[in-house]
N, C-alpha and C positions, 0 to 999 in steps of 0.2 A: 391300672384298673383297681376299685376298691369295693367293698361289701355294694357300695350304696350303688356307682353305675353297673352290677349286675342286677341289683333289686329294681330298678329303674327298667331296664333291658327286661327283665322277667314280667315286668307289669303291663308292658307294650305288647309281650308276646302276651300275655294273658287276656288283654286285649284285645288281640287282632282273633284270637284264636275262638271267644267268643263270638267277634262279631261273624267270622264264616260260619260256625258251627251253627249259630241262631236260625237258619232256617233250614236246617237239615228235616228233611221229611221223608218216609216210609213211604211207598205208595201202596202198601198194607201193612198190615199190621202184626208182625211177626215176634215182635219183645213187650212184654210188660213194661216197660220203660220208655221203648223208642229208643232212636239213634243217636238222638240228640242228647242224653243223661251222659256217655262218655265223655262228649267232648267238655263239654257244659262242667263235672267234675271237675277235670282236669285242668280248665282253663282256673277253675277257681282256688284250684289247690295251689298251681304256679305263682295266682295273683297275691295270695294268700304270704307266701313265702315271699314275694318280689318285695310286697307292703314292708314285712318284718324287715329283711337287708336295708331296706333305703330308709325308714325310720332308725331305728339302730345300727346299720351299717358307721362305714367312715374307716374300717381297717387297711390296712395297705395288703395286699395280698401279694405271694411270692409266687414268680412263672413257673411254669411249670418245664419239668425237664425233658429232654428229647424222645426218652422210649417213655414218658407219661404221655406224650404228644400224638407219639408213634402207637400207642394202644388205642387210644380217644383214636386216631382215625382209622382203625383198624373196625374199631366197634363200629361206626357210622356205616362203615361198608358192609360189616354184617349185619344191623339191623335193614341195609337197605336191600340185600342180600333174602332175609328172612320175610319181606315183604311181597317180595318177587316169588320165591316160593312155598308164600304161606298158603297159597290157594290150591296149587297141584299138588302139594307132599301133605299138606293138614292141619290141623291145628297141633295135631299128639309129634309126629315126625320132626316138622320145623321145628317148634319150639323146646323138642328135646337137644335138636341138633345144636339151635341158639344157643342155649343152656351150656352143653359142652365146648361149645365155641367162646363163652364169656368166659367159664371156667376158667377154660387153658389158657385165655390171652391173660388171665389178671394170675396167674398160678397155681391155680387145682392140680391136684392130682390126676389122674383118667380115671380110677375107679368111682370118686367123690362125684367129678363130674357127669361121668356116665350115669350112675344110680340119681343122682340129683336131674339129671334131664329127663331122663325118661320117667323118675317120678312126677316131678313137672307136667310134663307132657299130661301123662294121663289125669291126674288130680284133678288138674287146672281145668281138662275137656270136660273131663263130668262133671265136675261143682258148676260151670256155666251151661254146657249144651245140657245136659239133665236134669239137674239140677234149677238154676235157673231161667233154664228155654232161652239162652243166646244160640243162637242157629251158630256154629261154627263146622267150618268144612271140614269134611274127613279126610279127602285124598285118597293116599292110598290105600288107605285102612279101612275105604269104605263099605267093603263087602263085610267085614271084620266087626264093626259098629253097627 
């Protein structure tokens, strides 16, 4: 596999993820932006990068090794992990927890991680739910918020 069939691959996904995202609709109106402004980004920042690898791509690229393999699927299951319980525990809990959990698989320390997630957590909640009125859930924290 070389620069270009990842940038190829990234374009398709940029793509596809467009064409679901396009008729995402509110059935009120709860963000300045709508629903639709995430994916919409995101598909264009992937497409964006895919463009760049498959124009200037053509490097041969080297596999990757078993515990780089064994981390990449260790994440997959924590971000799939962190989705499951992004609704009951919150936006501030999960994503502190997430935080510590990437941390540790890629080598943080615990204190690094611990202060770095929980910093996370809270920053992130109030720059969007306060800050810019994204409704995000609180969980357990709700009494607390």
């Amino acid at each position: 596999m070389n620069d270009r069939t990842l940038g190829i691959c990234a374009l398709i996904l940029a793509a596809f993820m467009t064409w679901a995202g396009w008729d995402i609709e509110a059935p009120f109106a709860y963000e300045p932006v709508g629903p639709r402004a995430f994916p919409m980004l995101v598909a264009l920042i992937i497409g964006l990068c895919g463009l760049r690898l498959a124009i200037k791509g053509g490097n041969p690229i080297e596999g990757n090794s078993l515990a780089a393999n064994s981390r990449i699927a260790l994440m997959v299951l924590g971000a799939a992990g962190y989705a499951f319980l992004f609704q009951w525990l919150g936006f501030i809990i999960a994503t502190a927890l997430m935080t510590v959990y990437v941390g540790r698989l890629f080598g943080g320390g615990w204190l690094k991680c611990v202060a770095g997630g929980v910093i996370m957590g809270v920053f992130f909640f109030f720059l969007f739910d306060r800050l810019l009125d994204v409704v995000l859930p609180t969980g357990l924290l709700g009494d607390l918020l």
